[in-house]
C-alpha positions, 0 to 999 in steps of 0.5 A: 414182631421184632426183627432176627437180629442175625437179620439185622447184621445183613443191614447195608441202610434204611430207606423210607416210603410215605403211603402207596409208593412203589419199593419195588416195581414189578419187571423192574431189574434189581438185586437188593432184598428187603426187610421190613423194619416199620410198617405194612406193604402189599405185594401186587401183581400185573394181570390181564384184570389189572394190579392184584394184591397176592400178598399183605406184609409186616415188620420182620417180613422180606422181600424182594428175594426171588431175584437175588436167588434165581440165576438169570432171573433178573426182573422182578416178579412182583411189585411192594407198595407201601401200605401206609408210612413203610421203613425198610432195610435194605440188605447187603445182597453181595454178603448174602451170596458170599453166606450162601456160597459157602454152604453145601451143595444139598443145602442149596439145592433144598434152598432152590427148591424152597424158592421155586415152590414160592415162586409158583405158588405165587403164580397159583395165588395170582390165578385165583385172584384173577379168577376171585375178581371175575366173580 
């Protein structure tokens, strides 16, 4: 998978990881979003039944957003290991609030919605995991 060039011109640097280290921990505070340039990460979340992989991601994949586009949303909701030797690029998150100021109000509200219906799907997702572990 290549990586949208449009993308690319967020690219504020690049940042490596060797194999299960933590890019992002979970109730950690950050604002940065993240792109995929080499490698696999898995998304995992802290449960009562302990740490559960909800989501695997590849090259050209982002993430890390949930917190940029949530107003007083400043935890991070999800921890990325690397899966593997990972590459990221780490976008320019003052660049990218400036765009989306710029856009219209049905756009941002569209947006908003998009975000919240990741948001609880990934909190669905977390709940069968518990419930798959349990079995």
């Amino acid at each position: 998978m290549t990586i949208d060039h449009n993308i690319l011109g967020y690219l504020a640097k690049e940042e490596s990881f060797s194999d299960k280290a933590f890019i992002v921990k979970e109730g950690s505070g950050g604002h940065w979003v993240y792109v995929i340039i080499e490698g696999k990460v898995k998304v995992k979340k802290n449960t009562p039944k302990g740490l559960v992989t909800i989501d695997a991601l590849k090259e050209g994949d982002i993430f890390g957003e949930m917190v940029l586009w949530q107003s007083g949303q400043e935890a991070r909701t999800a921890s990325v290991i690397a899966d593997g030797p990972v590459k990221v690029g780490v976008l320019d998150s003052e660049q990218l609030l400036r765009d989306y100021e710029t856009i219209s109000p049905r756009l941002k509200s569209l947006l908003r919605s998009l975000i919240m219906r990741l948001d609880n799907t990934t909190k669905k997702a977390v709940v069968m995991a518990v419930q798959a572990r349990e079995k």
